[in-house]
Backbone as JSON Lines, residues from 0, in Angstrom:
{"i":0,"aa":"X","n":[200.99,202.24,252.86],"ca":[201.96,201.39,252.16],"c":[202.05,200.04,252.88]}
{"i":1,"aa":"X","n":[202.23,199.11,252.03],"ca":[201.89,197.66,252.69],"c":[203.22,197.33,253.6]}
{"i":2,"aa":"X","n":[203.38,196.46,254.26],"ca":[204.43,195.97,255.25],"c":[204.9,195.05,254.65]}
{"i":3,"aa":"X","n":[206.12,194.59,254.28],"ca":[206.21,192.73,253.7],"c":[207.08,192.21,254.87]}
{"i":4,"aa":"X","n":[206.81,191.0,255.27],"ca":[207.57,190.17,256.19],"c":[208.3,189.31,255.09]}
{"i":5,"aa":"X","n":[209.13,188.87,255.45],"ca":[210.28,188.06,254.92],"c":[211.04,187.49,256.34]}
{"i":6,"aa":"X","n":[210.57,185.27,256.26],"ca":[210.77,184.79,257.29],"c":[211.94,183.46,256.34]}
{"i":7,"aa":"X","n":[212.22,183.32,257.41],"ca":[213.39,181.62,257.52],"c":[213.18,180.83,258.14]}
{"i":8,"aa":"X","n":[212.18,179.44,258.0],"ca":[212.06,178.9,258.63],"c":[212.98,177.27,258.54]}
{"i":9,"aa":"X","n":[212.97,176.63,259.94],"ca":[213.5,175.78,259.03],"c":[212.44,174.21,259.41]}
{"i":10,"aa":"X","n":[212.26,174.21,258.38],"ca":[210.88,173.52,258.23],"c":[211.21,171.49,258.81]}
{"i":11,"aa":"X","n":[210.92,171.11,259.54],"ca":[210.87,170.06,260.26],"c":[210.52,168.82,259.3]}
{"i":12,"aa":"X","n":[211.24,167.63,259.84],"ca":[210.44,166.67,258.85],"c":[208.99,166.38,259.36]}
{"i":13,"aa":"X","n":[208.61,165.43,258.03],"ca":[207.26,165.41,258.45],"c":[206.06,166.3,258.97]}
{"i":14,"aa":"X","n":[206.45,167.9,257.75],"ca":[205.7,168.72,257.75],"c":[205.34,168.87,256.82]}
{"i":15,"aa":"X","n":[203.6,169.6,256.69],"ca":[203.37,169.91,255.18],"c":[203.71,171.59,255.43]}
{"i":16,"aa":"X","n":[204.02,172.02,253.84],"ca":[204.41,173.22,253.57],"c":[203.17,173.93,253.2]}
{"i":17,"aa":"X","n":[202.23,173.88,254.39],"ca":[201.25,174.82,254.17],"c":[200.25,174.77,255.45]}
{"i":18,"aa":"X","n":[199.54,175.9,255.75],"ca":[198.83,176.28,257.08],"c":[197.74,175.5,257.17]}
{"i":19,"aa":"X","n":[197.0,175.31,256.58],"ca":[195.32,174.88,256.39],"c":[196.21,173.18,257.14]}
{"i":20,"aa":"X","n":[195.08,172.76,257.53],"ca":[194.91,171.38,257.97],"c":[194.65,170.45,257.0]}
{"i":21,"aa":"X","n":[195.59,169.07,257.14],"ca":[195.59,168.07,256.32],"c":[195.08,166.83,256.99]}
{"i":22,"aa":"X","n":[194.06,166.14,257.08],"ca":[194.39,165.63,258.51],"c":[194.68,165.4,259.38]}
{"i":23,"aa":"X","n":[195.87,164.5,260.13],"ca":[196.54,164.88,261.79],"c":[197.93,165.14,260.93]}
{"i":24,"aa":"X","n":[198.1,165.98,259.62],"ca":[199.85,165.96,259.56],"c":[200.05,167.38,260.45]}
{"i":25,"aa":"X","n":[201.2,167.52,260.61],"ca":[201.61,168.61,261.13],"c":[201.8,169.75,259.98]}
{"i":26,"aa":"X","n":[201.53,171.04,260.42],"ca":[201.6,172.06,259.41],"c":[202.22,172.82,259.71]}
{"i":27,"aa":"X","n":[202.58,174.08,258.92],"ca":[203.56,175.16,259.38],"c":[202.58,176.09,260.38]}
{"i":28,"aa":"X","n":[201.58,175.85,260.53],"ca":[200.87,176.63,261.95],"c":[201.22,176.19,263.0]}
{"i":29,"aa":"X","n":[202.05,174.74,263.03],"ca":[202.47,174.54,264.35],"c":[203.59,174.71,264.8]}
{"i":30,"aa":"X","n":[204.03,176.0,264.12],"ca":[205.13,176.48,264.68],"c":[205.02,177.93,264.52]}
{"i":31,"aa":"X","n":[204.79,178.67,263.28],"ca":[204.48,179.86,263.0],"c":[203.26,180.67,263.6]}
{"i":32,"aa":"X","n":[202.78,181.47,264.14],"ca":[201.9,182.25,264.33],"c":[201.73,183.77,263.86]}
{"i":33,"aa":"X","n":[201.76,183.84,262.4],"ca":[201.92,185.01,261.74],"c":[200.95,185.68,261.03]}
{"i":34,"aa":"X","n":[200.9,186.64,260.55],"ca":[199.6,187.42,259.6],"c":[199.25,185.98,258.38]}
{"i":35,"aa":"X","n":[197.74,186.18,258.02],"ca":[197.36,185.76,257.11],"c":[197.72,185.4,255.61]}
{"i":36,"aa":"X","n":[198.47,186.23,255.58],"ca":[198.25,186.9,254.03],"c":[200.16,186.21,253.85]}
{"i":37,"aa":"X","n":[200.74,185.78,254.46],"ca":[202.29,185.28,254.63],"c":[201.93,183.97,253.69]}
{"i":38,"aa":"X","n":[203.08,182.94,253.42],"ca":[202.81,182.08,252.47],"c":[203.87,181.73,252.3]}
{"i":39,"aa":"X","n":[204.43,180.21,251.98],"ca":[205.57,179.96,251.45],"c":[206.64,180.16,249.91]}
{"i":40,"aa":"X","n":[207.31,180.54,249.93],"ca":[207.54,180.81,248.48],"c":[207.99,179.3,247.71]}
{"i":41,"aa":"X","n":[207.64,179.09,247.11],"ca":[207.39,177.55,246.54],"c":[207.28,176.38,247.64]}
{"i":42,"aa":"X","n":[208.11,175.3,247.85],"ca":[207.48,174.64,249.16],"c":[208.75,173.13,249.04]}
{"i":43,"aa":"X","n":[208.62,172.84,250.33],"ca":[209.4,171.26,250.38],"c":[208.15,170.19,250.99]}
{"i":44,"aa":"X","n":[208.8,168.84,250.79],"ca":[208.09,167.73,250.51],"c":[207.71,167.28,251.93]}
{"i":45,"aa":"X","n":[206.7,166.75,252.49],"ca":[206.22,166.66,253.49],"c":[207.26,165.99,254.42]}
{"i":46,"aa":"X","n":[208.09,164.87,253.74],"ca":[209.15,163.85,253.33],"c":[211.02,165.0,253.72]}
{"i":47,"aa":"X","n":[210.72,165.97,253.22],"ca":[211.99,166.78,253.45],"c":[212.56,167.79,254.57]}
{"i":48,"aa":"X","n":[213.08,168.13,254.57],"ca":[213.75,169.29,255.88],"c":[214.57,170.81,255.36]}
{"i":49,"aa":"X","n":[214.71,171.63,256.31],"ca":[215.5,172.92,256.0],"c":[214.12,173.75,255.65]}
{"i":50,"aa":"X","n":[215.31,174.78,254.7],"ca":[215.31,176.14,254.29],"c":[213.5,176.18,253.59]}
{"i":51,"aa":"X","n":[213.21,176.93,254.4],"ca":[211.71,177.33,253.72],"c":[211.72,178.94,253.93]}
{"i":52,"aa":"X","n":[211.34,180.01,252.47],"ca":[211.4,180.99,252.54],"c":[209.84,181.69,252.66]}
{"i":53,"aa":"X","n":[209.4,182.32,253.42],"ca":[208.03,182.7,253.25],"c":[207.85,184.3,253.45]}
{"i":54,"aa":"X","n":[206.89,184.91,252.4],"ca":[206.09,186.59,252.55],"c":[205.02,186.88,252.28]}
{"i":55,"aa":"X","n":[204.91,187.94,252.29],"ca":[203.93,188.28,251.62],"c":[204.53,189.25,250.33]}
{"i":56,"aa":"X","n":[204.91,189.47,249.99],"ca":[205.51,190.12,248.51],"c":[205.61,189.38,247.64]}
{"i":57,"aa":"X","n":[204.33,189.54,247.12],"ca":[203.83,188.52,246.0],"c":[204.88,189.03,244.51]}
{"i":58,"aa":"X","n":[205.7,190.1,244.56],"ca":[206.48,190.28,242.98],"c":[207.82,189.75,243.55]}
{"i":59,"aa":"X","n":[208.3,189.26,244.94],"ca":[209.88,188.84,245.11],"c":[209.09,186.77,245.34]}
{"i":60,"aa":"X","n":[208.24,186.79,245.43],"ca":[207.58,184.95,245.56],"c":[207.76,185.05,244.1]}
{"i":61,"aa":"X","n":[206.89,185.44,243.39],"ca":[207.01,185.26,241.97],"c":[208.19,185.47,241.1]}
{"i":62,"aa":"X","n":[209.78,185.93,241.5],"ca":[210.54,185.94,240.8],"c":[211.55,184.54,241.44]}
{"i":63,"aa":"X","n":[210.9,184.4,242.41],"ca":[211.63,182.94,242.92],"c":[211.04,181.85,242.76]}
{"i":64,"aa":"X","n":[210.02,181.81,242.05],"ca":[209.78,180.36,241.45],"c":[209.65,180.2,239.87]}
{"i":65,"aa":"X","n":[210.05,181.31,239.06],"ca":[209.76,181.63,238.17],"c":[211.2,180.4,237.24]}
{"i":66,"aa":"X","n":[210.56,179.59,236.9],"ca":[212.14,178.55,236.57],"c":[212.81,179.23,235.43]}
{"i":67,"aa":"X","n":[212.24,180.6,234.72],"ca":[213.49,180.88,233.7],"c":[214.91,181.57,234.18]}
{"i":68,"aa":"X","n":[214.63,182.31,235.9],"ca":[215.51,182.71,236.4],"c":[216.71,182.24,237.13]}
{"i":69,"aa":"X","n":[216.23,180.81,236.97],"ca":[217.52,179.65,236.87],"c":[218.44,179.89,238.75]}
{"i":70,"aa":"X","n":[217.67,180.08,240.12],"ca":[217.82,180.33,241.19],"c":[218.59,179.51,242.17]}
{"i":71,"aa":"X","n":[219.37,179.59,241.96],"ca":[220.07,178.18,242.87],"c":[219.4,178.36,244.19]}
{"i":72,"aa":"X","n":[219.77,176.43,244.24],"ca":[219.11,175.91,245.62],"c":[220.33,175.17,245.73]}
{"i":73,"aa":"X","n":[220.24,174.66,247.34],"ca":[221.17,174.16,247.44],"c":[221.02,172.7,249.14]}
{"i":74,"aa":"X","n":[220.84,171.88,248.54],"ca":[220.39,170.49,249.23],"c":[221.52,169.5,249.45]}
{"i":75,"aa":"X","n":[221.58,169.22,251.17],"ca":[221.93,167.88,251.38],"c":[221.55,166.67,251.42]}
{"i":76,"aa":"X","n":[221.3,165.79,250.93],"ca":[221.18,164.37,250.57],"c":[221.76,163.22,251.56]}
{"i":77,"aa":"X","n":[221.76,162.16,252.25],"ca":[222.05,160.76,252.88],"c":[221.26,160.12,251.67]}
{"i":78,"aa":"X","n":[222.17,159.59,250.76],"ca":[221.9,158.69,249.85],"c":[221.98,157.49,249.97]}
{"i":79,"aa":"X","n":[221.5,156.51,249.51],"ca":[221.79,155.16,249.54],"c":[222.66,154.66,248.27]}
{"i":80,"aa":"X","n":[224.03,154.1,248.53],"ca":[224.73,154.41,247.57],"c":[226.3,155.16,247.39]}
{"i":81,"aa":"X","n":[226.77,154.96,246.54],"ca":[227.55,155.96,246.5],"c":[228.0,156.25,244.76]}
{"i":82,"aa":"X","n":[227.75,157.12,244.48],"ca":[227.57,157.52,243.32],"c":[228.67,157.62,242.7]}
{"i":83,"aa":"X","n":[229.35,156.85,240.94],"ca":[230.0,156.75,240.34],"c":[230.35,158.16,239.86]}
{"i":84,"aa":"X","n":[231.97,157.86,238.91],"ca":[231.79,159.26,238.35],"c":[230.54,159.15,236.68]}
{"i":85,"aa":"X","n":[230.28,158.52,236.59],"ca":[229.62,158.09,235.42],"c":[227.78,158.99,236.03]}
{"i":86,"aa":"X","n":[227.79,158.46,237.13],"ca":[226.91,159.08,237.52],"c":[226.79,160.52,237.88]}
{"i":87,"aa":"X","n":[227.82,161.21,238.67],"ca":[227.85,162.49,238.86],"c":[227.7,162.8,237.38]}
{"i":88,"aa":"X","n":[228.47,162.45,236.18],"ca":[228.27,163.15,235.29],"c":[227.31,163.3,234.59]}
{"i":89,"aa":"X","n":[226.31,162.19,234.69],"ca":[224.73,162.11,234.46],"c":[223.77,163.52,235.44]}
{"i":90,"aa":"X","n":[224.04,163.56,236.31],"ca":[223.73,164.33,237.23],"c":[224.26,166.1,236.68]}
{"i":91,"aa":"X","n":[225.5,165.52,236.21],"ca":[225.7,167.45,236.25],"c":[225.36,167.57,234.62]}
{"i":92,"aa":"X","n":[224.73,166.88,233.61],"ca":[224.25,166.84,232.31],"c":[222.88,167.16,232.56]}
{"i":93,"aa":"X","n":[222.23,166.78,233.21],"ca":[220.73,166.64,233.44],"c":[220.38,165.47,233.12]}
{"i":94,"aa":"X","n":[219.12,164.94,233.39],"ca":[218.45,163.41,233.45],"c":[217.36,163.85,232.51]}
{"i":95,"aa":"X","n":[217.14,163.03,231.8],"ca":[215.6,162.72,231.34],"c":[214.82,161.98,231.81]}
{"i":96,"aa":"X","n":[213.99,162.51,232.28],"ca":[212.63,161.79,233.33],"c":[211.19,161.81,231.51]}
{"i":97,"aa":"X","n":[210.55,161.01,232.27],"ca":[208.91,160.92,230.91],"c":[208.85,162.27,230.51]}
{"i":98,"aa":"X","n":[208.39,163.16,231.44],"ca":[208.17,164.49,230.78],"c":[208.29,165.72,230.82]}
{"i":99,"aa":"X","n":[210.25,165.67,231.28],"ca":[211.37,166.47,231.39],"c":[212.3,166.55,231.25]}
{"i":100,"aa":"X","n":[213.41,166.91,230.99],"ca":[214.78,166.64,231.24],"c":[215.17,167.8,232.18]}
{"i":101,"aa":"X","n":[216.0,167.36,233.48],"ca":[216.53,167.95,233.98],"c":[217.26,169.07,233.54]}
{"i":102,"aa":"X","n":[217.61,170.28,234.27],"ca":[218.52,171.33,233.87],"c":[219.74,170.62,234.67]}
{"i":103,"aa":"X","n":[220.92,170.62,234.21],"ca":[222.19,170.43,234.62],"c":[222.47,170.83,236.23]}
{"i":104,"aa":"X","n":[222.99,169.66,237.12],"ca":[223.05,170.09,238.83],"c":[224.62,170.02,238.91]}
{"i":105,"aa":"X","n":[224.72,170.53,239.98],"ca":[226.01,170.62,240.33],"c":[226.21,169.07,241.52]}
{"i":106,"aa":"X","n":[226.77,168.54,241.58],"ca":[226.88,167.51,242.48],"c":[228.21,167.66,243.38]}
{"i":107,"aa":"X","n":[228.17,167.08,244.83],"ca":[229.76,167.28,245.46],"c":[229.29,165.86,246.59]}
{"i":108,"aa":"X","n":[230.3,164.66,246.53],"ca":[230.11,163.69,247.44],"c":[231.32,164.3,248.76]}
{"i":109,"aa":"X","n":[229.99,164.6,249.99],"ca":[231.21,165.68,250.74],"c":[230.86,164.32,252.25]}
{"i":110,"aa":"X","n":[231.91,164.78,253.25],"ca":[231.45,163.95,254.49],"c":[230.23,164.14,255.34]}
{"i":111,"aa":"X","n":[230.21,163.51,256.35],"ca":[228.88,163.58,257.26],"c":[229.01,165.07,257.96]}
{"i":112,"aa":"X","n":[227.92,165.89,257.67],"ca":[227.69,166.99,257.78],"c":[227.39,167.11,259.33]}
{"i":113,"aa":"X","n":[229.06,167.0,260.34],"ca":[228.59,166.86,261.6],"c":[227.4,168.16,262.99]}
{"i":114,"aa":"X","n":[227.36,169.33,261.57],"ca":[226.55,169.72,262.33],"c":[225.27,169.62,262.32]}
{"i":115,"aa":"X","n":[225.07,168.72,261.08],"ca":[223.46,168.24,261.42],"c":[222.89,168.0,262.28]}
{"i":116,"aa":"X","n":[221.63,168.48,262.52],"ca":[220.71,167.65,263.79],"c":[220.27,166.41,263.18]}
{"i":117,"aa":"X","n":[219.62,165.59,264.4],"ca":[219.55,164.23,264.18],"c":[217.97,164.29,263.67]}
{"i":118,"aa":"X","n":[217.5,163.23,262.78],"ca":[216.17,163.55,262.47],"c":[215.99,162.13,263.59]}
{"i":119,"aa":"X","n":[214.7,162.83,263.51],"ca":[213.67,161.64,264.59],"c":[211.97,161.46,263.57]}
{"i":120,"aa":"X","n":[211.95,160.1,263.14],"ca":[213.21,159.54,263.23],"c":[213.89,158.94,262.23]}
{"i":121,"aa":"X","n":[215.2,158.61,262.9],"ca":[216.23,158.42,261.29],"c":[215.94,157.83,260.55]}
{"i":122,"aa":"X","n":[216.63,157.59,258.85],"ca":[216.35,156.91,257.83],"c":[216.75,155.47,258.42]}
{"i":123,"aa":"X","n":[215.94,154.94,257.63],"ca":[216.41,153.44,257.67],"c":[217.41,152.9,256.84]}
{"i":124,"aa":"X","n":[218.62,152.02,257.89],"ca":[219.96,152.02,257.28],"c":[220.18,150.57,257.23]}
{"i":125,"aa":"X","n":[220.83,149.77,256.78],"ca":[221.14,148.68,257.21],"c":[222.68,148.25,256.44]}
{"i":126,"aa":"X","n":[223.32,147.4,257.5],"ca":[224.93,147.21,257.51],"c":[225.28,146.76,256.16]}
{"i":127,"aa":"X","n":[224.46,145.93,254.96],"ca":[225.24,145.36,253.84],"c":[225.42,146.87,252.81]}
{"i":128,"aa":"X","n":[224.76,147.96,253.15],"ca":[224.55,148.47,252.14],"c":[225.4,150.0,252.31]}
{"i":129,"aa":"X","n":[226.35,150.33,251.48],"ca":[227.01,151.67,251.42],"c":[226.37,153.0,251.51]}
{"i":130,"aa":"X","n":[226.56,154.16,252.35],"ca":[225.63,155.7,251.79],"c":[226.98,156.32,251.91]}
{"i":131,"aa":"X","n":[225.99,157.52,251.14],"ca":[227.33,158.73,251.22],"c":[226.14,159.82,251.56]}
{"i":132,"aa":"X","n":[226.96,160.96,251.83],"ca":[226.3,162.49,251.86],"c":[226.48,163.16,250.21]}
{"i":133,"aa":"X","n":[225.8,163.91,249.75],"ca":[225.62,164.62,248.51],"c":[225.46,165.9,249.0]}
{"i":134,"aa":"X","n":[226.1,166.72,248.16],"ca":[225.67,168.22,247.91],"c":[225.5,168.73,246.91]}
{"i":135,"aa":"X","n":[224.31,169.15,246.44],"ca":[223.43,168.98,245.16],"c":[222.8,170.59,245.14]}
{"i":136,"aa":"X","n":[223.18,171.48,244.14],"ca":[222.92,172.85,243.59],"c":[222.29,172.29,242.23]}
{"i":137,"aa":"X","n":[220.82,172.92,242.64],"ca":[220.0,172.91,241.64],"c":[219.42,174.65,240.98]}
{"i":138,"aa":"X","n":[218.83,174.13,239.85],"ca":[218.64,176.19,239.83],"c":[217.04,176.1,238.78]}
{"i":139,"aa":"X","n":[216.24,175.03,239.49],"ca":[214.79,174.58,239.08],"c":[214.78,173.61,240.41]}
{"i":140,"aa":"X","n":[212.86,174.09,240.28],"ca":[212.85,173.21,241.7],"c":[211.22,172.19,240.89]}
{"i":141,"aa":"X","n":[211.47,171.34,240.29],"ca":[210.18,170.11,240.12],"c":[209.87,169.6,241.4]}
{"i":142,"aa":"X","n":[209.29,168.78,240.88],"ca":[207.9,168.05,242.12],"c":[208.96,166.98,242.32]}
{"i":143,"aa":"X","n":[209.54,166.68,243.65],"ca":[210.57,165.42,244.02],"c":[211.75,165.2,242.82]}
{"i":144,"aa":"X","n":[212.24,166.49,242.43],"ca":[213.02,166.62,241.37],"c":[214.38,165.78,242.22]}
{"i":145,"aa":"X","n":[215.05,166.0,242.9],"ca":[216.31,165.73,243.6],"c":[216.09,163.97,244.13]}
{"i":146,"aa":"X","n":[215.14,163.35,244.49],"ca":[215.04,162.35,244.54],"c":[214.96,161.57,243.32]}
{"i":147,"aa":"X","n":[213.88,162.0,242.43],"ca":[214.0,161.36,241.08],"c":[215.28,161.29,240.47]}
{"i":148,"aa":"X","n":[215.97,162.15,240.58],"ca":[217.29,162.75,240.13],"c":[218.61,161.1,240.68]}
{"i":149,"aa":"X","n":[218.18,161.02,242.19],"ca":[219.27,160.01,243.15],"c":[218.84,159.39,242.25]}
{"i":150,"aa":"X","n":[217.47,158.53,242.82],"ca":[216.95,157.63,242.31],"c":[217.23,157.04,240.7]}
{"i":151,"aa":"X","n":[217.52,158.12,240.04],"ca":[217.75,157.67,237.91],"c":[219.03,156.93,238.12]}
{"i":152,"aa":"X","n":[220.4,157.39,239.2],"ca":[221.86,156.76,238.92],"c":[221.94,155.63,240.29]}
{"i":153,"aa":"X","n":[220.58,155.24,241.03],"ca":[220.78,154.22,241.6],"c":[221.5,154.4,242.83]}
{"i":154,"aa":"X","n":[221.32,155.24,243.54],"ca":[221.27,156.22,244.38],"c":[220.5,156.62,245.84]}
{"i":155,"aa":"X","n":[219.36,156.12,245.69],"ca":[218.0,157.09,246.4],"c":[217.93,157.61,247.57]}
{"i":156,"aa":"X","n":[216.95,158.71,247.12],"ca":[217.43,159.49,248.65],"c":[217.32,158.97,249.7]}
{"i":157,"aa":"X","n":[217.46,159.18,251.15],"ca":[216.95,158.6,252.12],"c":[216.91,159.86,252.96]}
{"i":158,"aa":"X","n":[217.56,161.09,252.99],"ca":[217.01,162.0,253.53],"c":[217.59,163.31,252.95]}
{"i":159,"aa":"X","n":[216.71,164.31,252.97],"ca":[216.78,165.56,252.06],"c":[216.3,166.63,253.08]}
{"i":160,"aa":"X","n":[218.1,167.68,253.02],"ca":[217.78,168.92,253.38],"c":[218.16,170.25,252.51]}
{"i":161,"aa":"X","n":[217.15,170.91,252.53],"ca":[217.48,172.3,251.98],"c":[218.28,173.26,252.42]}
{"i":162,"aa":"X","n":[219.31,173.57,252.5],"ca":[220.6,174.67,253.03],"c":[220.6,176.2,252.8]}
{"i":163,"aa":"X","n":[220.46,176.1,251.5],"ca":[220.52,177.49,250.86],"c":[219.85,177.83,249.94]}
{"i":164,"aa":"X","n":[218.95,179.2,249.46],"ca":[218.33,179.47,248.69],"c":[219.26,180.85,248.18]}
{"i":165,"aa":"X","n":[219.67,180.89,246.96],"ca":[220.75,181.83,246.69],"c":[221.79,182.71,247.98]}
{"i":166,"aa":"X","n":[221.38,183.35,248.49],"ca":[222.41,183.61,249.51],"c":[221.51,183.84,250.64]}
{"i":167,"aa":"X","n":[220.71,183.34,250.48],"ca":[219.91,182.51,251.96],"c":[220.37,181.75,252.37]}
{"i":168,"aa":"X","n":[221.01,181.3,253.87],"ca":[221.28,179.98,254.23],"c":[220.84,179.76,255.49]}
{"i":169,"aa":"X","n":[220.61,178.23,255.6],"ca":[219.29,177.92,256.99],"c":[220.54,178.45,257.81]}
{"i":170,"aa":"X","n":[221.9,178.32,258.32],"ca":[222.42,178.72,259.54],"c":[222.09,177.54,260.38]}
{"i":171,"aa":"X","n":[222.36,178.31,261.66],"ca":[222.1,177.7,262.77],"c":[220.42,177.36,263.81]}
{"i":172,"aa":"X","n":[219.51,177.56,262.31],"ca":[218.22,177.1,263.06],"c":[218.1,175.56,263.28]}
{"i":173,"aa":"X","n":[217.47,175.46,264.69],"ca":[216.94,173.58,264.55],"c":[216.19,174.29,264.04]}
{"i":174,"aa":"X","n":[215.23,172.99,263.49],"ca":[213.74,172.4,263.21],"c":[212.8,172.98,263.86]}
{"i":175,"aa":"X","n":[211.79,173.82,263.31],"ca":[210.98,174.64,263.64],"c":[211.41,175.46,264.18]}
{"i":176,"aa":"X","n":[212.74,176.57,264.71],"ca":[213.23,177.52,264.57],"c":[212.35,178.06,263.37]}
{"i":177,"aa":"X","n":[212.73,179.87,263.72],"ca":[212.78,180.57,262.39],"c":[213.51,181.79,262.9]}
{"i":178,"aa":"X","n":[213.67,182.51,261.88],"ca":[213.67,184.48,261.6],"c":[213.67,185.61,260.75]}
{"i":179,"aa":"X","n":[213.69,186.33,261.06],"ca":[213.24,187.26,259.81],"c":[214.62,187.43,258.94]}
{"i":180,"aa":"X","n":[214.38,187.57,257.71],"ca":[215.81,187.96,257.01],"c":[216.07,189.26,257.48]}
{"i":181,"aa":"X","n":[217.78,189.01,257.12],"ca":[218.23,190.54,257.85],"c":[218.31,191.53,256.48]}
{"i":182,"aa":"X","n":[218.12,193.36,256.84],"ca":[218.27,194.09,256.05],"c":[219.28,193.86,254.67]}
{"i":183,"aa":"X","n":[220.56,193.15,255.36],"ca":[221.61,192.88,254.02],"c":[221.22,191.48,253.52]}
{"i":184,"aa":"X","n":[221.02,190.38,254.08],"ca":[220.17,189.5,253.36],"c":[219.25,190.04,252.51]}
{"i":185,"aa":"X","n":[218.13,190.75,252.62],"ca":[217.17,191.13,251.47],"c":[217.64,192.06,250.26]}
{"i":186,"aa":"X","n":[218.57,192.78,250.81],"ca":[219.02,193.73,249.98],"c":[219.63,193.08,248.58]}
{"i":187,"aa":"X","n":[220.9,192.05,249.6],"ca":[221.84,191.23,248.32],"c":[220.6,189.96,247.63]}
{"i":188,"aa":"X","n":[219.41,189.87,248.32],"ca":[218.39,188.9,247.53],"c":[217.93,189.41,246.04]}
{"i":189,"aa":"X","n":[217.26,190.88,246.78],"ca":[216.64,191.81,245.4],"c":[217.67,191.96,244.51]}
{"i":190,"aa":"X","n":[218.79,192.33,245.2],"ca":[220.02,192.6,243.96],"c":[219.94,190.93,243.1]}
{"i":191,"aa":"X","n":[220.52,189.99,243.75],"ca":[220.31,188.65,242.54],"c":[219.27,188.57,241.8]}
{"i":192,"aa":"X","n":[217.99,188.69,242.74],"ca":[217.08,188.2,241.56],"c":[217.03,189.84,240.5]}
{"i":193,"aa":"X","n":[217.54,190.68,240.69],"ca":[217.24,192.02,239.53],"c":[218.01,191.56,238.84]}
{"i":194,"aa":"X","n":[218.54,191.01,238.64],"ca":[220.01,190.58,237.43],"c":[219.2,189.94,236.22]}
């Protein structure tokens, strides 16, 4: 009977979300040293940070990227900006992009998330211009969906972390930390996605 690992990593900026070599970027081999056959379950932007879920149980990967099962995610944002209510409400309607329309997000303009770690290195800020923090529950994950998303109400990101994947949450890992999910983590996972 096969073994499945089920890991938490929390994926560093300026990583790609995958093992094989990209030129000199950094990959998740430079932190992970695990069986072959492991893999990320969908992936963040070379550009992004946090919650990366990875196994080998190719029928619990495939019910988590599967966009009809509508999976909340759940991302912090340093926006440039500070977003109207005209805009949140654009945001929690969904956007039309060329050749999509968003599914409806949840938006929350919350304070500086003082337990963040510091990225190295930081976004680029400068004094004329306003940011806020965002907390943004999505339940589809597109290609730079959450940036396109800032970006439509004038907004844009300037840095993006992943927190939570349904009742996954990164916790208290830095950057390139990881660990295995715990027995009641997987348990209450299978239970959501069986619904």
């Amino acid at each position: 009977m096969k073994q499945y690992t089920y890991i938490v990593l929390n994926k560093p900026f300026n990583v790609i979300s995958q093992f094989s070599p990209e030129g000199d970027k950094k990959t998740l081999a430079d932190y992970l040293k695990i069986a072959k056959d492991i893999y990320p379950i969908g992936r963040l932007d070379y550009d992004s940070e946090g919650l990366l879920l990875l196994t080998n149980d190719n029928q619990l990967k495939a019910r988590l990227i599967d966009p009809n099962f509508n999976h909340e995610r759940e991302y912090l944002v340093f926006a440039d900006g500070k977003p109207c209510s005209d805009a949140k409400a654009m945001l929690g309607r969904g956007i039309k992009f060329n050749d999509y329309t968003s599914k409806p997000a949840k938006i929350e303009i919350i304070n500086n998330p003082a337990w963040l770690w510091e990225r190295v290195p930081p976004p680029r800020t400068y004094d004329t211009h306003e940011y806020s923090w965002l907390k943004i529950v999505l339940t589809e994950g597109k290609n730079r969906q959450v940036r396109k998303m800032t970006a439509a109400v004038g907004c844009p990101t300037l840095r993006l972390v992943r927190t939570r994947i349904l009742n996954i949450k990164l916790g208290k890992l830095n950057p390139g930390e990881f660990r295995k999910l715990t027995d009641t983590e997987l348990r209450e996972l299978i239970s959501l996605i069986s619904k």
